[in-house]
C-alpha positions in Angstrom: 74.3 155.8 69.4 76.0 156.9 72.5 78.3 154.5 73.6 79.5 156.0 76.6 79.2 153.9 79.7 77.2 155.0 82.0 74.7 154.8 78.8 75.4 151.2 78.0 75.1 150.4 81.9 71.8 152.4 82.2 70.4 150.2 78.7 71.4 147.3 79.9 69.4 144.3 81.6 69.1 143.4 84.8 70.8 139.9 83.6 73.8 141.8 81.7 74.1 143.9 84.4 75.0 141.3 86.5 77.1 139.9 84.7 79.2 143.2 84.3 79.2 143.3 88.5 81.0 139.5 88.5 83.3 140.4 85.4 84.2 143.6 87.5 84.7 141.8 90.5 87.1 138.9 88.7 89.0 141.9 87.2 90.1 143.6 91.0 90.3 140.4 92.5 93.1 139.2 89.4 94.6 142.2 89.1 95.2 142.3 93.5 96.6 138.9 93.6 99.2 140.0 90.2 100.2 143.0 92.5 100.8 141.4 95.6 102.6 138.3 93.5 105.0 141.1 91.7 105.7 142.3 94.8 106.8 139.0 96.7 108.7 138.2 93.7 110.3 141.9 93.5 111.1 141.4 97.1 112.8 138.2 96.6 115.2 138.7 93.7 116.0 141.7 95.3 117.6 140.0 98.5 118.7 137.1 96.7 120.7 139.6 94.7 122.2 140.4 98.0 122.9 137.1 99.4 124.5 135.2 96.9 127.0 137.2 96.7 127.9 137.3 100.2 127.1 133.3 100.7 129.0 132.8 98.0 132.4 134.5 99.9 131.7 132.7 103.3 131.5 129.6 101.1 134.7 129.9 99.4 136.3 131.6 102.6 135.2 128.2 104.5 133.5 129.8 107.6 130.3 128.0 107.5 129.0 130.3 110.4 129.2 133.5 108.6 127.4 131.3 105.5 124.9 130.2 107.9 124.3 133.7 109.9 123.1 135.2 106.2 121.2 132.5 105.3 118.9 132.8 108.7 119.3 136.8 108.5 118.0 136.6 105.0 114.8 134.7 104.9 113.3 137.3 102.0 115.2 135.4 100.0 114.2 132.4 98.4 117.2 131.1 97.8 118.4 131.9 101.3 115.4 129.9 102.7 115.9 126.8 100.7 120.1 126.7 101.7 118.9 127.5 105.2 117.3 124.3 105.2 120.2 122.7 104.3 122.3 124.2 106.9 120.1 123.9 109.5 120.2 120.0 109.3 124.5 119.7 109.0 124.7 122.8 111.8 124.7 120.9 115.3 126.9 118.4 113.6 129.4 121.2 112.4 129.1 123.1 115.8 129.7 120.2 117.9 132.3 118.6 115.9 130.5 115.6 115.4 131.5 113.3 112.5 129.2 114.0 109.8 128.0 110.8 107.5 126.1 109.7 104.3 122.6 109.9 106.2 123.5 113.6 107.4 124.1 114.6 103.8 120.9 113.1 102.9 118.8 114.5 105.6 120.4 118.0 104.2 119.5 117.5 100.5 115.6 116.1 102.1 115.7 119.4 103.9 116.1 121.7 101.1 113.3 119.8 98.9 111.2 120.3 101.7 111.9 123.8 102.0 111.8 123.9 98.2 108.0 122.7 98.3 106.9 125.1 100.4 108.9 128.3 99.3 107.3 126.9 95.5 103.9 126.2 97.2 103.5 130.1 98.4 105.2 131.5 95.2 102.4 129.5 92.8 99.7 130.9 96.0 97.3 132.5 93.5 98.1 130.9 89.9 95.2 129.0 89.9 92.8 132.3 91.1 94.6 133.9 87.6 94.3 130.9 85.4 90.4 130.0 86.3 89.9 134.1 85.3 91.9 134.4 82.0 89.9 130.8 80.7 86.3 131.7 82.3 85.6 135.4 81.8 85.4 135.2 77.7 82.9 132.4 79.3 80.9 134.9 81.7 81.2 137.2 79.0 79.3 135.3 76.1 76.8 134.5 78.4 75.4 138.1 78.9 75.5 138.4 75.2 73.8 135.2 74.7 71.2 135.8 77.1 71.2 139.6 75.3 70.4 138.5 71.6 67.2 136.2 73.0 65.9 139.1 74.5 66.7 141.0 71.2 64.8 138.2 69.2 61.9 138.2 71.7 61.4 141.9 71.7 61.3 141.4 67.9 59.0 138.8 68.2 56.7 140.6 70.3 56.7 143.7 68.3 55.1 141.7 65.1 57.5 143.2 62.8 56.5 146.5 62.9 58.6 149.7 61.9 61.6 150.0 64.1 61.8 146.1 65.1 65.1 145.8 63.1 67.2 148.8 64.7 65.8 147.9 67.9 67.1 144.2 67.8 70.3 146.5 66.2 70.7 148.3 69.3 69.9 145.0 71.6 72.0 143.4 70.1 75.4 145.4 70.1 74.1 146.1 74.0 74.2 142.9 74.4 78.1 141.9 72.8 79.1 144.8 75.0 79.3 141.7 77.8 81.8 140.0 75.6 84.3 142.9 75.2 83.9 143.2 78.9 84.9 139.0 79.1 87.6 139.6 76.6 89.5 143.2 78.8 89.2 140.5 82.1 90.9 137.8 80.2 93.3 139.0 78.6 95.3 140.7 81.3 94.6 137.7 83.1 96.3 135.3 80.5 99.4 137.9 80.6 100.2 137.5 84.0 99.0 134.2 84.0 102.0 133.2 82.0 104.5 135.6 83.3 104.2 134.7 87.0 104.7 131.2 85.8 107.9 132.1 83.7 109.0 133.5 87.1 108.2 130.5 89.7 110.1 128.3 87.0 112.7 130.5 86.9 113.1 130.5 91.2 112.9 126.9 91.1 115.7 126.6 88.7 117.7 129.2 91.1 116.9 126.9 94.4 117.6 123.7 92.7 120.8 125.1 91.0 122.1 126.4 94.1 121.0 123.8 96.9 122.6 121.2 94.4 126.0 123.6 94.5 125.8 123.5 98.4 125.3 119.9 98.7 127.8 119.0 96.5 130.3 121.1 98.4 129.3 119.8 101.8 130.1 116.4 100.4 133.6 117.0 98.5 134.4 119.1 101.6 133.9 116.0 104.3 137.2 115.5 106.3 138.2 119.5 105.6 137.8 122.4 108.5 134.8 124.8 107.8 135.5 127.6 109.8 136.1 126.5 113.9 134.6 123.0 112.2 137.1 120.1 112.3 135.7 116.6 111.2 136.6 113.9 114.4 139.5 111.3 113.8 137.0 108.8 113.2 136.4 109.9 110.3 139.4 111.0 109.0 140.5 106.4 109.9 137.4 105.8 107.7 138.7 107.8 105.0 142.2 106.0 105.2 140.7 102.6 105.1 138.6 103.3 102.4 141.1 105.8 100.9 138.7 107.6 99.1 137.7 111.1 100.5 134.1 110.7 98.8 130.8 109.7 101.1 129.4 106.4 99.5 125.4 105.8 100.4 
């Protein structure tokens, strides 16, 4: 029996044929959404390996504008997008030597779990397209087969039994699983990248909470000090002397 595929698409129905066309069609559309997901994710490690390093110095270095210059400069990165929220809010404050409080901390930590929600929400953009292929085409699959062998079986029927009725249901038949192994080269791929390009989204949300917790922490144990041309008014620095505690209570 040839088995080459023009020959199995030429001996197949008009049903299994159809099938094939929605199977093939699953399979670019999958495979199109994994390529442009590996490359936004590419793209992002690749300037958040650049940025941390250099937030990381302004941080320590105390200039606040340098820290907040990268993080606008940067938005590739996801972790520079989610600290960029953060700044964004405790910026005017900084700049206009205001005296920052509790609520201003909080609105900065609100920021970054917004920006967290939507830098998550485009990352996990095409996850469910990947998932409803890996657990439906075995599906699609084994219903051109199905609909295959009861055409087999009626073929049989209608030939009475005579000579050749057995190796013609033979050759339906494996026409027919031919639908499945189709099903099964969709899925599997599928189920691959299914479960990689979640491995990776957890992975960028343990980076953004990791460090957006880091830079909230140090905007609060660094109340009262000078970030940068930043100086915290007088008024605050009589709070801290009444209370005597350099820590933000909310």
């Amino acid at each position: 029996m040839n088995m080459s595929m023009m020959h199995l698409w030429n001996d197949a129905g008009l049903f299994a044929r159809g099938v094939i066309v929605v199977l093939a069609i699953m399979s670019i559309y999958s495979l199109t959404i994994s390529m442009q997901k590996w490359l936004k994710v590419r793209k992002s490690e690749k300037a958040t390996r650049q940025f941390a390093p250099k937030f990381s110095q302004a941080i320590q270095e105390e200039n606040l504008d340098q820290a907040i210059a990268l993080a606008e400069k940067m938005k590739d990165s996801h972790v520079a997008r989610v600290l960029g929220g953060a700044l964004t809010e405790v910026k005017p404050l900084l700049r206009d030597r205001a005296t920052i409080t509790a609520a201003d901390i909080n609105s900065a930590e609100r920021a970054v779990e917004r920006q967290m929600l939507i830098v998550l929400a485009e990352f996990k953009r095409g996850l469910g397209v990947l998932g409803t292929v890996a657990s439906t085409a075995p599906f699609v699959g084994l219903l051109g087969t199905t609909m295959g062998i009861v055409n087999s079986f009626a073929a049989m029927g209608a030939a009475g039994g005579a000579a050749g009725g057995l190796a013609g249901i033979s050759a339906g038949i494996s026409e027919a699983l031919i639908t499945t192994a189709f099903g099964l080269i969709v899925a599997i791929p599928a189920v691959w990248l299914y479960n990689y390009f979640t491995t990776k989204v957890d992975n960028l949300s343990v980076e953004m909470t990791y460090t957006s917790k880091e830079l909230i922490d140090y905007l609060i144990k660094s109340v009262g000090s000078e970030f940068g041309r930043s100086i915290f008014t007088k008024e605050f620095q009589a709070q801290k002397a009444v209370t005597g505690s350099g820590h933000i209570h909310g």
